[in-house]
PDB file with SEQRES, HELIX, SHEET and CRYST1 records, atoms N, CA, C and O in Angstrom:
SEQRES   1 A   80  UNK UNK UNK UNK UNK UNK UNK UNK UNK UNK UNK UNK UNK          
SEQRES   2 A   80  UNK UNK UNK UNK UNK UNK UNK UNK UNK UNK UNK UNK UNK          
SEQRES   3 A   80  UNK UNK UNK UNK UNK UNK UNK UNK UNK UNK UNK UNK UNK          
SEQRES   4 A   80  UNK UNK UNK UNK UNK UNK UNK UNK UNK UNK UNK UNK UNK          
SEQRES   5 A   80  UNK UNK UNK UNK UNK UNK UNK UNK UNK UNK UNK UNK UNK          
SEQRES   6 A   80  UNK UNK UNK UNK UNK UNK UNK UNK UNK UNK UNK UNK UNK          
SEQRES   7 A   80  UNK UNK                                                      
HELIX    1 AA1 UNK A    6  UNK A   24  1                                  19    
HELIX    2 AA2 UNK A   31  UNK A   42  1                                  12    
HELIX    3 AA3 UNK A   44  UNK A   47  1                                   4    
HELIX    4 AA4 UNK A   49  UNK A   52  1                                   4    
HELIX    5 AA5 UNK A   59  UNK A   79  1                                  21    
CRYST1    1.000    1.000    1.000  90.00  90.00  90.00 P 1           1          
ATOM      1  N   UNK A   1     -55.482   7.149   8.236  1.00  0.00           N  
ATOM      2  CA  UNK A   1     -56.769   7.819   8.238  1.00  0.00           C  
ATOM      3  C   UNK A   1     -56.751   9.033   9.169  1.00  0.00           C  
ATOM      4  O   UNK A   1     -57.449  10.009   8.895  1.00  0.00           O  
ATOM      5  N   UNK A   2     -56.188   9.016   9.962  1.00  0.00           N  
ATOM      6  CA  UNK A   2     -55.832   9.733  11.265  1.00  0.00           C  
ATOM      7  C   UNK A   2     -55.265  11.159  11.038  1.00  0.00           C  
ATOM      8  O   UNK A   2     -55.517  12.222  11.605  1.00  0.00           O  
ATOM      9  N   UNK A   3     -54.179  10.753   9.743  1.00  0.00           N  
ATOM     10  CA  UNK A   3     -53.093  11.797   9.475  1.00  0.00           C  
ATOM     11  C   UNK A   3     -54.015  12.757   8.262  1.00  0.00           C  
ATOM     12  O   UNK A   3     -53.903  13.973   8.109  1.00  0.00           O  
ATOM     13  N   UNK A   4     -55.064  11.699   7.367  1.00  0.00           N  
ATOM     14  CA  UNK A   4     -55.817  12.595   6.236  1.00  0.00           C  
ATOM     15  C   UNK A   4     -56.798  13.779   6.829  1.00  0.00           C  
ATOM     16  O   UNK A   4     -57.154  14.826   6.288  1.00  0.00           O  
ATOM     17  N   UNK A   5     -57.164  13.152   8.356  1.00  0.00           N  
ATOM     18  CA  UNK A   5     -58.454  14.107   8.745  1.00  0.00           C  
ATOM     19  C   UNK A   5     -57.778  15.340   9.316  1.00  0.00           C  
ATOM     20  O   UNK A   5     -58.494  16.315   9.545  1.00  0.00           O  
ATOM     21  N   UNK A   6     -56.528  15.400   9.560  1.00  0.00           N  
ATOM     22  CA  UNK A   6     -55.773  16.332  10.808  1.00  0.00           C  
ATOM     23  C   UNK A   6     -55.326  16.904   9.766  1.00  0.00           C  
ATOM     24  O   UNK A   6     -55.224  18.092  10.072  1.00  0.00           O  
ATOM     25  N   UNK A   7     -54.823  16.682   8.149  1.00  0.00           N  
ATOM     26  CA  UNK A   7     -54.531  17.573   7.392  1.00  0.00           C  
ATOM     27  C   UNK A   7     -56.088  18.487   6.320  1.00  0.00           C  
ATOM     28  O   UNK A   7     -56.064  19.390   5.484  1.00  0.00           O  
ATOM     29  N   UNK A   8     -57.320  17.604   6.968  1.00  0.00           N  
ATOM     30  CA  UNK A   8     -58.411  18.499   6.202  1.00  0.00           C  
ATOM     31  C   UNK A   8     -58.755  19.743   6.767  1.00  0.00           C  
ATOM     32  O   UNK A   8     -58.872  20.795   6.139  1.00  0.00           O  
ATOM     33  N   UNK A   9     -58.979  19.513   8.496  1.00  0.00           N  
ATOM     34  CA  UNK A   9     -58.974  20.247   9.667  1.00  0.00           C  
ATOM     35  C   UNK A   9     -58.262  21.662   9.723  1.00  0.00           C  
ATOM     36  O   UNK A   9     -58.695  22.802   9.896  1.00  0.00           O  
ATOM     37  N   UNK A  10     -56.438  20.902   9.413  1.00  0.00           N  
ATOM     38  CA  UNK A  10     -55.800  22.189   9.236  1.00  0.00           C  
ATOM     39  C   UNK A  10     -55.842  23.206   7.883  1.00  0.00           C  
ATOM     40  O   UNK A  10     -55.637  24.415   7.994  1.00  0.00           O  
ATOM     41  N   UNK A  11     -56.127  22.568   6.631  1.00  0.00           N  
ATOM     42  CA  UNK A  11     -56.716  22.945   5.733  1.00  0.00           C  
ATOM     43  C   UNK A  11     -57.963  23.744   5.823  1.00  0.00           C  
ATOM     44  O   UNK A  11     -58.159  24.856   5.332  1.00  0.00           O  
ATOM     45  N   UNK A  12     -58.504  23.262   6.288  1.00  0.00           N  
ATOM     46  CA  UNK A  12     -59.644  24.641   6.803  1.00  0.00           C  
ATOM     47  C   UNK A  12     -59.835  25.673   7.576  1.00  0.00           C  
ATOM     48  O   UNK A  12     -60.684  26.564   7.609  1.00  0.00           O  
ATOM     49  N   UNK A  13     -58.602  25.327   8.402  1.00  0.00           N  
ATOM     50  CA  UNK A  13     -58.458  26.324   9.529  1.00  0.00           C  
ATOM     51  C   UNK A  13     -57.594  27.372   8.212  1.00  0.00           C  
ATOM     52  O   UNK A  13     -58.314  28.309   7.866  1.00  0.00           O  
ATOM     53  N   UNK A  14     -56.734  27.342   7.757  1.00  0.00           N  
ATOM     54  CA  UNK A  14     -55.855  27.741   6.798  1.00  0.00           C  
ATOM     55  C   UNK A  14     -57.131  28.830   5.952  1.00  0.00           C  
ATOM     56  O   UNK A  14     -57.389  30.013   6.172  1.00  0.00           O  
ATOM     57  N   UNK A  15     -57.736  27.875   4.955  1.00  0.00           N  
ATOM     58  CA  UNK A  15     -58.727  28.579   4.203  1.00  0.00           C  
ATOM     59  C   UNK A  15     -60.026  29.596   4.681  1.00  0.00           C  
ATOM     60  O   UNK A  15     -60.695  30.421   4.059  1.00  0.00           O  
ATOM     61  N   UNK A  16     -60.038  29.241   5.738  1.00  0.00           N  
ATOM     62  CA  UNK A  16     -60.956  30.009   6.984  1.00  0.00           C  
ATOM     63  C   UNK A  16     -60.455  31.525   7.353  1.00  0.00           C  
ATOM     64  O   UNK A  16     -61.172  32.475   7.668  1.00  0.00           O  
ATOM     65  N   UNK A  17     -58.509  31.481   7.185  1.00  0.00           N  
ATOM     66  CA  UNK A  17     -58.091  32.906   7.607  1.00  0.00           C  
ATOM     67  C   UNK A  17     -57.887  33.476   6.455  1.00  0.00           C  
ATOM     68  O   UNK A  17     -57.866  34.697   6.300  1.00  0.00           O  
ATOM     69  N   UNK A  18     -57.731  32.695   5.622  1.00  0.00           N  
ATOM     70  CA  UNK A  18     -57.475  33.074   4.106  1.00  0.00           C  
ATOM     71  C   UNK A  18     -58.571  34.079   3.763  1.00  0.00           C  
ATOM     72  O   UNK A  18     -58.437  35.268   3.472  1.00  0.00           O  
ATOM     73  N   UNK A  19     -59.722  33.325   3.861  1.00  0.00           N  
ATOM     74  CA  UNK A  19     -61.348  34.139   3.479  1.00  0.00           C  
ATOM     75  C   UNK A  19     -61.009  35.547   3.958  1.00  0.00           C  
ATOM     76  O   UNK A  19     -61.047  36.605   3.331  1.00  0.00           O  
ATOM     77  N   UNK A  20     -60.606  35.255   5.451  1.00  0.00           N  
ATOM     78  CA  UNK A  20     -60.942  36.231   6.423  1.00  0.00           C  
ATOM     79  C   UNK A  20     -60.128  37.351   5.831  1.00  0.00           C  
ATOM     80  O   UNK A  20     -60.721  38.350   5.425  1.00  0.00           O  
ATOM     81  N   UNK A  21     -58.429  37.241   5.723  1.00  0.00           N  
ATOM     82  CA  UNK A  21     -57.993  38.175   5.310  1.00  0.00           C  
ATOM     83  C   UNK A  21     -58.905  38.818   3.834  1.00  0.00           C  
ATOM     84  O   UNK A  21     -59.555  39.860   3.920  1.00  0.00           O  
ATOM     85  N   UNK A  22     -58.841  38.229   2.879  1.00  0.00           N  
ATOM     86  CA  UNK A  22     -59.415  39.110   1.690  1.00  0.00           C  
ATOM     87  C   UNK A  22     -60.854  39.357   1.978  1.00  0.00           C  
ATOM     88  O   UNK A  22     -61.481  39.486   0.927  1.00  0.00           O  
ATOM     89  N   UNK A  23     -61.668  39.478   3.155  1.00  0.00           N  
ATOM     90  CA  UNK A  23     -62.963  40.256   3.208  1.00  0.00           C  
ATOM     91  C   UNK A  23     -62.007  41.271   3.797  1.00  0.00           C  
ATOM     92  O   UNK A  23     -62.132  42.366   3.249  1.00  0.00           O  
ATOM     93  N   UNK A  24     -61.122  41.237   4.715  1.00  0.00           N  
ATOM     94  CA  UNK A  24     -60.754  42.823   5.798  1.00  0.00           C  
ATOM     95  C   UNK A  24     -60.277  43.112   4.210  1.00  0.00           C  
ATOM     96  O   UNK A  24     -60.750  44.247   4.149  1.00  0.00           O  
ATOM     97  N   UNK A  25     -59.849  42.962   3.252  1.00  0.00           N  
ATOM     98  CA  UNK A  25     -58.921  43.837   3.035  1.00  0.00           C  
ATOM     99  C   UNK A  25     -59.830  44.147   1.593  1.00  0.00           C  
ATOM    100  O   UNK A  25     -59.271  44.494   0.553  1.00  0.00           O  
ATOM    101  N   UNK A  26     -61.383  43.954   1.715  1.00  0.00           N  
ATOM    102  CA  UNK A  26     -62.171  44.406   0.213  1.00  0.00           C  
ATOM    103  C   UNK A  26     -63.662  44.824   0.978  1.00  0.00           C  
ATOM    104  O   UNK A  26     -64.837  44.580   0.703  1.00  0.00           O  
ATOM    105  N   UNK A  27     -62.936  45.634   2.159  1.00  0.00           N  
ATOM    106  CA  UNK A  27     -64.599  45.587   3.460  1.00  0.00           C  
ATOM    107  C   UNK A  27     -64.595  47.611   2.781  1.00  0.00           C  
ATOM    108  O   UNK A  27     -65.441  48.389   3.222  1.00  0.00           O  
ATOM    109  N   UNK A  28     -63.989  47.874   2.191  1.00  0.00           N  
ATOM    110  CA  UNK A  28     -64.177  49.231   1.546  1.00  0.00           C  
ATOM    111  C   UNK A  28     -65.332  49.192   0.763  1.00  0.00           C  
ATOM    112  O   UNK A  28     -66.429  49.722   0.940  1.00  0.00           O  
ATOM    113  N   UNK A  29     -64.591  47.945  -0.800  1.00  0.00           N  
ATOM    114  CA  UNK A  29     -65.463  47.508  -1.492  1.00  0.00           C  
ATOM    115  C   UNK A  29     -66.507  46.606  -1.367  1.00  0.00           C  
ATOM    116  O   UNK A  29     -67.128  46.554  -2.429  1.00  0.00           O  
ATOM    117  N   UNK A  30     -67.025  45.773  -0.399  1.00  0.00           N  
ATOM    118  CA  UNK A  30     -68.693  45.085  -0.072  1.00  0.00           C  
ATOM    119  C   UNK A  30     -68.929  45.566   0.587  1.00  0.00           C  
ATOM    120  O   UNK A  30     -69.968  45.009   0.942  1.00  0.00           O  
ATOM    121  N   UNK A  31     -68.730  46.626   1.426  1.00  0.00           N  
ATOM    122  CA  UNK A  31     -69.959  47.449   2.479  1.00  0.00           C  
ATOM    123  C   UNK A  31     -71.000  48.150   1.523  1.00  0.00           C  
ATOM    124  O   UNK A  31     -72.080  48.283   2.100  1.00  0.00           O  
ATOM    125  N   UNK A  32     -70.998  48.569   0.415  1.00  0.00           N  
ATOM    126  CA  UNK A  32     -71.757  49.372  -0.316  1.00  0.00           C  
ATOM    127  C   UNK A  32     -72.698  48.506  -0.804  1.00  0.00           C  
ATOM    128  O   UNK A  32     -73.902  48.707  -0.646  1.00  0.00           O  
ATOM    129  N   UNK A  33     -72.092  47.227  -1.587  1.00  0.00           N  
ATOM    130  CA  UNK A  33     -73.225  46.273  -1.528  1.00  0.00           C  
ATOM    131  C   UNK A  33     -73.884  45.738  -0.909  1.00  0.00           C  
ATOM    132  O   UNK A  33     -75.068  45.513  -1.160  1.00  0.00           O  
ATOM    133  N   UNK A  34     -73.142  45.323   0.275  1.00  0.00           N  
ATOM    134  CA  UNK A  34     -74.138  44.469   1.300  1.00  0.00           C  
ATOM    135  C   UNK A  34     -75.467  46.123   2.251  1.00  0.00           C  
ATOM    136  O   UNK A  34     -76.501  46.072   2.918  1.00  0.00           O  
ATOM    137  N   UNK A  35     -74.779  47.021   1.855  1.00  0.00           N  
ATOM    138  CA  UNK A  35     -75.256  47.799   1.958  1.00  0.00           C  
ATOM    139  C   UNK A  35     -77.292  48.353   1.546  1.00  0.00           C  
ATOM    140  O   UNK A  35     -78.398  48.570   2.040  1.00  0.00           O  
ATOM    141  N   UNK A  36     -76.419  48.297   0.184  1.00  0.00           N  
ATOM    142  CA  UNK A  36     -77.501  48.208  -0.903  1.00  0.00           C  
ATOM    143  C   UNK A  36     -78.888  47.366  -0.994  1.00  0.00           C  
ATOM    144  O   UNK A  36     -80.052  47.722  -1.180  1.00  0.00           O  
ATOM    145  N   UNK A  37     -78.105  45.740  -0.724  1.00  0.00           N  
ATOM    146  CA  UNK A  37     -79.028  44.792  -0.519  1.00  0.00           C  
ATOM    147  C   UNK A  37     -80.186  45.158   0.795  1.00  0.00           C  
ATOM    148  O   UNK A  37     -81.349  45.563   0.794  1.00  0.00           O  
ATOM    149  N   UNK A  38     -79.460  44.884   1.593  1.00  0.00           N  
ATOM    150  CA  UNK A  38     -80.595  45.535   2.668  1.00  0.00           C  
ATOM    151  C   UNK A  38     -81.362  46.466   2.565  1.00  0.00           C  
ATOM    152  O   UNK A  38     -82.473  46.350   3.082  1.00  0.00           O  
ATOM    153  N   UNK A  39     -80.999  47.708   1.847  1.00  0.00           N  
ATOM    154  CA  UNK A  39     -81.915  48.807   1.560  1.00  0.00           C  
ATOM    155  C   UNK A  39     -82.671  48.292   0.834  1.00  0.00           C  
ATOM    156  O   UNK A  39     -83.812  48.752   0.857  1.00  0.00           O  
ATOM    157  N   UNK A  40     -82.361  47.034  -0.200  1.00  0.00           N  
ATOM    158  CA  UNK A  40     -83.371  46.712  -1.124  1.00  0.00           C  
ATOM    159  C   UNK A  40     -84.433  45.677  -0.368  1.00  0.00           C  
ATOM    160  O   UNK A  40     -85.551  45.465  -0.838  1.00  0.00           O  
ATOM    161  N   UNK A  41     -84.053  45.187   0.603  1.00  0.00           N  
ATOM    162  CA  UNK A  41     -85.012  44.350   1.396  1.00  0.00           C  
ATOM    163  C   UNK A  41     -86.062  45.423   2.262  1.00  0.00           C  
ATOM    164  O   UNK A  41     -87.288  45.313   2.231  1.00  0.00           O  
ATOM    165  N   UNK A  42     -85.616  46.056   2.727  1.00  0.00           N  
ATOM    166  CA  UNK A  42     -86.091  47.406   3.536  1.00  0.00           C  
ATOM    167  C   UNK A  42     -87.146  47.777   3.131  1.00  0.00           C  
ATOM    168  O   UNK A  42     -88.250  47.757   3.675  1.00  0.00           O  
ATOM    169  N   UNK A  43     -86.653  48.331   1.595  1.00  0.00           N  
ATOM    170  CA  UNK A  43     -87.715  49.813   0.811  1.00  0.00           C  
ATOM    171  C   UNK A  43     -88.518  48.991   0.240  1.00  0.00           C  
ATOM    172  O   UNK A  43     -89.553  49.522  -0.164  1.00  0.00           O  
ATOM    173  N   UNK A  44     -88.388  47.543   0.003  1.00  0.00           N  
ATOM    174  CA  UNK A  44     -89.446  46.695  -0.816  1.00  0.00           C  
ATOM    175  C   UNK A  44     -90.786  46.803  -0.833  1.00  0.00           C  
ATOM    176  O   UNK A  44     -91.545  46.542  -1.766  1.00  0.00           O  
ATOM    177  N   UNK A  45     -91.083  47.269   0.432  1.00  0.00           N  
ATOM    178  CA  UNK A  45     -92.314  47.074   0.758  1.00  0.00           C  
ATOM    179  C   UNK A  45     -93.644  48.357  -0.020  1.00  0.00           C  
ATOM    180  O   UNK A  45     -94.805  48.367  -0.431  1.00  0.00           O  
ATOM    181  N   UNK A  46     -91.951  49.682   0.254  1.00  0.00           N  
ATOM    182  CA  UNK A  46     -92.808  50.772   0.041  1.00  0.00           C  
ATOM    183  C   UNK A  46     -92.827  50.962  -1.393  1.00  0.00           C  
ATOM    184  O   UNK A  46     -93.684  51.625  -1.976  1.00  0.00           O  
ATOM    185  N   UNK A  47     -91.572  50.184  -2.113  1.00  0.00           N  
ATOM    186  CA  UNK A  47     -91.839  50.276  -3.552  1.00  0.00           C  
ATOM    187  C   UNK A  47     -92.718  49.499  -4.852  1.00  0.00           C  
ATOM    188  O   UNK A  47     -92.959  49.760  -6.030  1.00  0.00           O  
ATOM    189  N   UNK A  48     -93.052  48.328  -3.826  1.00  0.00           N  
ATOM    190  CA  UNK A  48     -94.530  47.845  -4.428  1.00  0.00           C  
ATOM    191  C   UNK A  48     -95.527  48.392  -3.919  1.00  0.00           C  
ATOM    192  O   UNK A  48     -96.583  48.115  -4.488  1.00  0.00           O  
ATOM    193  N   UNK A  49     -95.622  49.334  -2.723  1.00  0.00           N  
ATOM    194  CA  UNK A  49     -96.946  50.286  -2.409  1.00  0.00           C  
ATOM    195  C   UNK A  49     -97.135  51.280  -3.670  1.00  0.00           C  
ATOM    196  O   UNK A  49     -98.146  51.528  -4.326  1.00  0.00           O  
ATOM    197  N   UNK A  50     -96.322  51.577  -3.739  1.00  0.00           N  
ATOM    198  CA  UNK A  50     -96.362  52.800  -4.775  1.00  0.00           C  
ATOM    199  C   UNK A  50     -96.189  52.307  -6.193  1.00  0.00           C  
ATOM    200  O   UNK A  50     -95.906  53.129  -7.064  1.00  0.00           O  
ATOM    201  N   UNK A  51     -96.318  51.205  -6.452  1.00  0.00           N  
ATOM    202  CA  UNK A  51     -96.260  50.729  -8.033  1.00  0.00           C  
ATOM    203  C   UNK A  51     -97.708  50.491  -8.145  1.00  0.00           C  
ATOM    204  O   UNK A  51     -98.485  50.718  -9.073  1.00  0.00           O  
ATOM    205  N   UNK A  52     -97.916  49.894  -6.781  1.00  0.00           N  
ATOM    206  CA  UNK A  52     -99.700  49.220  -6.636  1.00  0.00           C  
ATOM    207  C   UNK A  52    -100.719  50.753  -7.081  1.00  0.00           C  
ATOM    208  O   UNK A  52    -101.828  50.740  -7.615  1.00  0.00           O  
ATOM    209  N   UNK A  53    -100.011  51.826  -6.708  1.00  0.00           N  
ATOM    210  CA  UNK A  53    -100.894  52.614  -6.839  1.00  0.00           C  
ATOM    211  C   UNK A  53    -100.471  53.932  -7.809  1.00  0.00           C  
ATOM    212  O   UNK A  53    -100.925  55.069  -7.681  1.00  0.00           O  
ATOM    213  N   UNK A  54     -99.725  53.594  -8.566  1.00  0.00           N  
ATOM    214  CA  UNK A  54     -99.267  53.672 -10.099  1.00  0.00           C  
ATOM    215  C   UNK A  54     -98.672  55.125  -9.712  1.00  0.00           C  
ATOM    216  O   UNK A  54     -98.661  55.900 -10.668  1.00  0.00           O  
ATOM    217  N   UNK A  55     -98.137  55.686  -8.398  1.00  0.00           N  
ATOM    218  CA  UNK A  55     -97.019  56.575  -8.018  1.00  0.00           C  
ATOM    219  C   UNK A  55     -96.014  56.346  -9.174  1.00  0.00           C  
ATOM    220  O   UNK A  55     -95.456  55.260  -9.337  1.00  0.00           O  
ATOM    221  N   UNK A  56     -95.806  57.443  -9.982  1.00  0.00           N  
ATOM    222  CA  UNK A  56     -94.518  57.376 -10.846  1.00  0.00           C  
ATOM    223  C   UNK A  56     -93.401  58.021 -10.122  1.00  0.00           C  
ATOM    224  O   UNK A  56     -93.552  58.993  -9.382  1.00  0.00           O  
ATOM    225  N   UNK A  57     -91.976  57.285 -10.433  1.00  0.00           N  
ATOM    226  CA  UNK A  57     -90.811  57.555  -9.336  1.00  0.00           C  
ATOM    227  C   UNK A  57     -90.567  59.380  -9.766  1.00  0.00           C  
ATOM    228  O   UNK A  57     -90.631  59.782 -10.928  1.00  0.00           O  
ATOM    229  N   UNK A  58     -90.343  60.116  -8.791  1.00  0.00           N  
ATOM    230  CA  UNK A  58     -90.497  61.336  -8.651  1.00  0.00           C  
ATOM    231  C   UNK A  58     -89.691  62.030  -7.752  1.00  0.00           C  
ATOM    232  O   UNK A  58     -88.864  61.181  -7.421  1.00  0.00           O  
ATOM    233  N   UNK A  59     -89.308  63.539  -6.878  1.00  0.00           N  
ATOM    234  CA  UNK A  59     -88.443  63.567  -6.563  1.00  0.00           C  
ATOM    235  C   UNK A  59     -87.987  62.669  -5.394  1.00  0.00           C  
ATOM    236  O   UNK A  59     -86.858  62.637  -4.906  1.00  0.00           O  
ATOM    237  N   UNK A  60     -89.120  61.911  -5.015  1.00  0.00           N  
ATOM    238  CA  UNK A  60     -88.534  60.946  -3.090  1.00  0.00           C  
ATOM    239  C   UNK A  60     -87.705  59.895  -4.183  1.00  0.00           C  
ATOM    240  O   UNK A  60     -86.539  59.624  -3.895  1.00  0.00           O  
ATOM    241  N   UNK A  61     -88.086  59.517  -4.981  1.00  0.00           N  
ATOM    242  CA  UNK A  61     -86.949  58.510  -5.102  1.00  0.00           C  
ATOM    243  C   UNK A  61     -85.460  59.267  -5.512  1.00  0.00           C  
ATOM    244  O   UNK A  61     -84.375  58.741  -5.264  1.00  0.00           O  
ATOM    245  N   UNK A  62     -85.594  60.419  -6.096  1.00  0.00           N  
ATOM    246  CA  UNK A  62     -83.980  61.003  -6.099  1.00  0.00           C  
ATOM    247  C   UNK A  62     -83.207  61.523  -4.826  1.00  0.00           C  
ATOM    248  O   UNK A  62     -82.039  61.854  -4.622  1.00  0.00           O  
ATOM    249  N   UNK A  63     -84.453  61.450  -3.984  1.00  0.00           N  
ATOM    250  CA  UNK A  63     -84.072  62.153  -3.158  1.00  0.00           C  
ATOM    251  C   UNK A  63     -83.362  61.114  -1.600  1.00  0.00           C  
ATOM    252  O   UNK A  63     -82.694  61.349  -0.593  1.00  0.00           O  
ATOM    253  N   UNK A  64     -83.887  60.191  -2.108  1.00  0.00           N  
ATOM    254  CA  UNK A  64     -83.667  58.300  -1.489  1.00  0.00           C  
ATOM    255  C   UNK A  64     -82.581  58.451  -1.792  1.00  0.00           C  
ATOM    256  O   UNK A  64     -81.690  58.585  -0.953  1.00  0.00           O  
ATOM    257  N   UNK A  65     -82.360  58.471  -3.183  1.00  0.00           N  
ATOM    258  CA  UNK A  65     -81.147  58.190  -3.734  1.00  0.00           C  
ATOM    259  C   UNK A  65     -79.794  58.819  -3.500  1.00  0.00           C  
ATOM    260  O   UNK A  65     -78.708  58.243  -3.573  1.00  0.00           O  
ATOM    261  N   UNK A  66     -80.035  60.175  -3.187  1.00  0.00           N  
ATOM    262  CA  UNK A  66     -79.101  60.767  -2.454  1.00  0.00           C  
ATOM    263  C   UNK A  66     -78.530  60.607  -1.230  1.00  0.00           C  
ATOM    264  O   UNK A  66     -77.319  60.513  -1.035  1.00  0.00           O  
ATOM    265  N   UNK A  67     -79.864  60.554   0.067  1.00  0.00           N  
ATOM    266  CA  UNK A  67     -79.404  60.076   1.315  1.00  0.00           C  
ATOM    267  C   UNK A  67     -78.607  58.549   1.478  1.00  0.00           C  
ATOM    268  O   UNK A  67     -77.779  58.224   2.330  1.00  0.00           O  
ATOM    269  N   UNK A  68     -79.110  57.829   0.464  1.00  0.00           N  
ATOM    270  CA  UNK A  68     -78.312  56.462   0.351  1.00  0.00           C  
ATOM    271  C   UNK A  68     -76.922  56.769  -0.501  1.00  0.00           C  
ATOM    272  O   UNK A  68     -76.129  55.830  -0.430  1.00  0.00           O  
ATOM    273  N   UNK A  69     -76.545  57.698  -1.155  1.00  0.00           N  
ATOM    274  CA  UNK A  69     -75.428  58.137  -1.790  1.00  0.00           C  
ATOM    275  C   UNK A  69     -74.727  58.464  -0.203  1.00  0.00           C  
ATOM    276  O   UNK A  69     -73.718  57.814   0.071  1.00  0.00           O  
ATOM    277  N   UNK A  70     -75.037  59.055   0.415  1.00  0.00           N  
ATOM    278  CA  UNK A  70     -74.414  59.568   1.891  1.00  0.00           C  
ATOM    279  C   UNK A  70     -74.074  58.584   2.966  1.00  0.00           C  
ATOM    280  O   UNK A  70     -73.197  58.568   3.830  1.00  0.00           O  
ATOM    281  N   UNK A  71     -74.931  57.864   2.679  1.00  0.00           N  
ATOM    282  CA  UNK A  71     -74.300  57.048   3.639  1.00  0.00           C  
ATOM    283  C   UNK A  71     -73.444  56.217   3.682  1.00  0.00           C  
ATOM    284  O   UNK A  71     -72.649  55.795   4.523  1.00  0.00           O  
ATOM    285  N   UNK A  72     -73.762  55.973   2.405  1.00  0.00           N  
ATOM    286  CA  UNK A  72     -72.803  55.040   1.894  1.00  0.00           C  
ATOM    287  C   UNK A  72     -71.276  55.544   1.927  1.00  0.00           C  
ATOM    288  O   UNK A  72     -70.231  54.895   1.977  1.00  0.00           O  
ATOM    289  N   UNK A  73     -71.466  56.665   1.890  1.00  0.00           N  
ATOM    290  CA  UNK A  73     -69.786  57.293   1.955  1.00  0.00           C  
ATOM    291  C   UNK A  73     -69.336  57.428   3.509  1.00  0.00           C  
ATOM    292  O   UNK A  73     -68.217  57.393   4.022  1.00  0.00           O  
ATOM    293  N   UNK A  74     -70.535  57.584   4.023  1.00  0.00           N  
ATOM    294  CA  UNK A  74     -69.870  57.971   5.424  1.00  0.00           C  
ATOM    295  C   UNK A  74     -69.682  56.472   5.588  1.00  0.00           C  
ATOM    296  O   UNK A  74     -68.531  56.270   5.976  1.00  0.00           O  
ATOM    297  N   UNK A  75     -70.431  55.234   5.430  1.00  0.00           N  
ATOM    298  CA  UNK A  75     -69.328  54.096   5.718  1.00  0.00           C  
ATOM    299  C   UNK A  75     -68.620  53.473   5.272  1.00  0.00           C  
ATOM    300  O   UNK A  75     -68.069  52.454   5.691  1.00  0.00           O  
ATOM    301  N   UNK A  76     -68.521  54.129   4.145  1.00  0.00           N  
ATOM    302  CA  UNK A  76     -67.219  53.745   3.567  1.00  0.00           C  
ATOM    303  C   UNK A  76     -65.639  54.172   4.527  1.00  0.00           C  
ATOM    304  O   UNK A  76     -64.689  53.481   4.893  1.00  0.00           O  
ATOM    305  N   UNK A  77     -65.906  55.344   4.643  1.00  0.00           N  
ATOM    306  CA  UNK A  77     -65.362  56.419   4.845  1.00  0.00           C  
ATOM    307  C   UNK A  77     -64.371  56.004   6.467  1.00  0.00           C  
ATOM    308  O   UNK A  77     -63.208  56.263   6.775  1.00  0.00           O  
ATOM    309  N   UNK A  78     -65.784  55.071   7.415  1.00  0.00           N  
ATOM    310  CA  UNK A  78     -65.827  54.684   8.695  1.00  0.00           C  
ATOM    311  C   UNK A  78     -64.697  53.500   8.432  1.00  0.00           C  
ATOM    312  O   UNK A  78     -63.745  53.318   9.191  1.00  0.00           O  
ATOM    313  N   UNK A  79     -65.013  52.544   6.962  1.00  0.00           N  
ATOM    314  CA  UNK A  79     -64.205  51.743   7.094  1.00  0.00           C  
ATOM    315  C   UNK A  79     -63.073  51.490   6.779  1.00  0.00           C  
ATOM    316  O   UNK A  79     -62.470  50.529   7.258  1.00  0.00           O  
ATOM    317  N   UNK A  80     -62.434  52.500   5.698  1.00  0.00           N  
ATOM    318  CA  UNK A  80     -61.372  53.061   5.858  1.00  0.00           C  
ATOM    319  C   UNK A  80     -60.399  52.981   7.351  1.00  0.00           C  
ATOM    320  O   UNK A  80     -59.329  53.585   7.424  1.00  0.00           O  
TER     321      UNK A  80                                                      
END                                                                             
């Protein structure tokens, strides 16, 4: 019993660096999403303000859309 728990332990320690390596090495590719998400938690607020009050999307949202195009590169760019 002794020997099954000390091989689950190390098994996880194992799968634990495993994870770890393939986030460093795809942190190019999920910074933009995890990115994204947050902006979408963020702007939520202001984009049901402006639905509530039948604002049709216009140039601030292209213009959102751009500064979030930018940043996104500059951290990409950072994580490189």
């Amino acid at each position: 019993m002794k020997n099954t728990n000390m091989i689950l332990v190390l098994l996880g320690v194992v799968a634990v660096f495993v994870l770890g390596v393939i986030l460093l090495n795809l942190r190019a590719v999920l910074l933009p999403f995890i990115v994204a998400v947050l902006f979408s938690f963020i702007f939520q607020p202001i984009v049901t303000y402006l639905k509530s009050k039948k604002i049709p999307p216009g140039p601030f949202v292209y213009d959102l859309a751009e500064e979030f195009e930018k940043i996104v590169d500059q951290a990409s760019k950072k994580a490189e």
